[in-house]
C-alpha positions, 0 to 999 in steps of 0.5 A, spaced: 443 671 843 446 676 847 452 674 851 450 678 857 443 675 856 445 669 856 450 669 862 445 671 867 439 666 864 445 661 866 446 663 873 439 664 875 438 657 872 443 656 878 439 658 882 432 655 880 436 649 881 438 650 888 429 652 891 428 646 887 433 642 891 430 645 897 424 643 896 426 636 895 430 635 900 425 638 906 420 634 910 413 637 907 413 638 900 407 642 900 409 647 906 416 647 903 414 650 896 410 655 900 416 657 903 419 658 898 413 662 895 413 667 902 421 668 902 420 670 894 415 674 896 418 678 902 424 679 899 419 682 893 416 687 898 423 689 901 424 692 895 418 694 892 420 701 894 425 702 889 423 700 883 416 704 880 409 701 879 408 696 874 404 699 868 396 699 869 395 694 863 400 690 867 396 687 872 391 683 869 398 679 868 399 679 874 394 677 877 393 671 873 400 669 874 399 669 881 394 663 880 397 660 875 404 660 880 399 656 886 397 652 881 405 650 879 408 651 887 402 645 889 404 641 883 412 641 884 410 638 892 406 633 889 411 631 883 417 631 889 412 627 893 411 621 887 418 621 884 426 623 885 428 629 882 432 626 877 425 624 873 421 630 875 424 635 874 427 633 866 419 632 865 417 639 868 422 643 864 424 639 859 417 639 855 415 646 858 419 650 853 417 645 847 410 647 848 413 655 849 417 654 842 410 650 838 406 655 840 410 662 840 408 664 834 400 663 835 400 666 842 405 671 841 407 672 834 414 670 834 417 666 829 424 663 831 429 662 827 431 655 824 438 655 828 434 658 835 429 653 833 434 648 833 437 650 839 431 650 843 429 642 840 437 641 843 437 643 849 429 640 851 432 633 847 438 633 853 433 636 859 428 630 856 434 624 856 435 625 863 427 623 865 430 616 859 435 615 865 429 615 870 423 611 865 421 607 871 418 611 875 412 612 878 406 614 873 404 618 878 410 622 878 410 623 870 403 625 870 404 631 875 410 633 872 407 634 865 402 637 868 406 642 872 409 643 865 403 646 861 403 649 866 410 652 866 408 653 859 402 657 859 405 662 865 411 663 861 407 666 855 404 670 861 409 673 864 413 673 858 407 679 855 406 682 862 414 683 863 413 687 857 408 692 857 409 693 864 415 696 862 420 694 867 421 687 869 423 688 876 417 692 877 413 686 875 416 680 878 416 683 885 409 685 884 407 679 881 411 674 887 407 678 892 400 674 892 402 666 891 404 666 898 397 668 900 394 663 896 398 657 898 399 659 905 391 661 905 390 653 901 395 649 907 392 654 914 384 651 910 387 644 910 390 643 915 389 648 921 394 655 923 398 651 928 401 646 924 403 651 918 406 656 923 410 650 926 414 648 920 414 656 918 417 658 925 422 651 923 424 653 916 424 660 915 431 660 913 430 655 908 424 659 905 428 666 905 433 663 902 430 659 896 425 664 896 430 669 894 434 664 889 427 664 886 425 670 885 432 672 883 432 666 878 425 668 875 426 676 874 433 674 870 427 670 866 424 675 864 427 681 864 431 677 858 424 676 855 424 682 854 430 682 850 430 676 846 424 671 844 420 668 849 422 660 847 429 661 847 429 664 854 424 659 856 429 654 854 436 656 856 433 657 862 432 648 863 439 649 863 438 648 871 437 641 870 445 641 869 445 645 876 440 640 878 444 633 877 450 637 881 446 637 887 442 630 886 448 626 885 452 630 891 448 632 895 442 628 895 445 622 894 440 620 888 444 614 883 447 617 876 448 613 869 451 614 862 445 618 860 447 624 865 453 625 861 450 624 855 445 629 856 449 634 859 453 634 853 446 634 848 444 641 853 451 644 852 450 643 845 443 647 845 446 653 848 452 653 844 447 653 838 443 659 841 449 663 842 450 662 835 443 665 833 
């Protein structure tokens, strides 16, 4: 993989860790995430002006991204809800680019190498000991984490094809970061009234702008590296975040750390060397 490739997967890792990081430490998971969602989405539409349309065979992908990322920011909330970070966000990301990396070749058409392939199985066998470390957790927790990974799996394969034949990728992540917000906010006015909503927006703008960005910054690196190297591996050098991740849980969210962090810091760094190699 490309050094520069790699680098700035590394730092929108960075930065995926730190919404995620948001989203646990607020007080409403389920708004905190649509937060999250509208500040990517006005950042998107800040800068819509300066990028061209997305080629039209591209929006069919959009367009199922947008319900496939409803359906990943409701399952964040209610994985945070049930679990610590330190389980959750190991099973969500960890067993994501397993799935991408088992099923690229059906879906789409591409065949890792054995050293990339390699790589992949490393750094998700490092991501995966994080959630040994928390095995005690909530079944609740586990079962909405491997949910919301299915989920990551299948949007991957999406936008990773929709970023490709749009033709540019920026294009394709501001347009595609513009609809969720809709969709979730829509969905919490529906359940819970517009009043309570726009109180917690009115409370906690800065934190959705802020984790908003991160978000779509982190998710357009994403993917306009997909489209200079196979989906699997980027889908897995992306789970590098769980090192960022494990940064914030132990100093700033306060979460108990063991042995198995350190092991599994080294087995993912380990995993990124070996996809630096392929």
């Amino acid at each position: 993989m490309p050094l520069d490739v790699l680098f700035l997967v590394l730092f929108g890792a960075a930065l995926h860790a730190t919404w995620n990081a948001l989203v646990k430490s607020g007080t409403d998971k389920s708004l905190d995430a649509a937060m999250v969602s509208l500040g990517g989405g006005m950042v998107g539409l800040a800068f819509l002006a300066f990028v061209p349309l997305p080629h039209p065979d591209s929006w069919p992908f959009i367009l199922t991204s947008a319900v496939l990322q409803f359906a990943y920011f409701q399952l964040v909330a209610a994985a945070y809800r049930a679990g610590d970070i330190g389980l959750v966000y190991p099973l969500m990301r960890g067993a994501a680019p397993l799935l991408v990396a088992t099923t690229s070749g059906f879906i789409l058409g591409e065949h890792l190498t054995p050293t990339a392939m390699a790589g992949v199985l490393v750094i998700s066998a490092g991501v995966l000991t994080l959630a040994f470390e928390s095995r005690h957790g909530s079944r609740r927790a586990i079962v909405y984490a491997l949910a919301n990974a299915a989920v990551i799996a299948t949007y991957t394969f999406v936008d990773g094809a929709g970023a490709r034949v749009s033709g540019n990728a920026v294009s394709y992540t501001l347009w595609m970061s513009l609809l969720p917000p809709v969709l979730l906010f829509g969905w919490a006015i529906l359940r819970r009234g517009s009043r309570p909503v726009w109180n917690h927006v009115r409370h906690n703008w800065a934190r959705g702008l802020f984790g908003g960005a991160g978000s779509i910054a982190s998710y357009g690196l994403a993917l306009w590296a997909m489209t200079k190297a196979p989906v699997a591996t980027v889908a897995a050098l992306r789970e590098t975040a769980i090192l960022f991740a494990l940064l914030i849980s132990v100093f700033i969210l306060k979460e108990k750390a063991s042995i198995w962090r350190y092991i599994a810091g080294a087995v993912i760094a380990a995993g990124v060397l070996v996809l630096k190699l392929a």
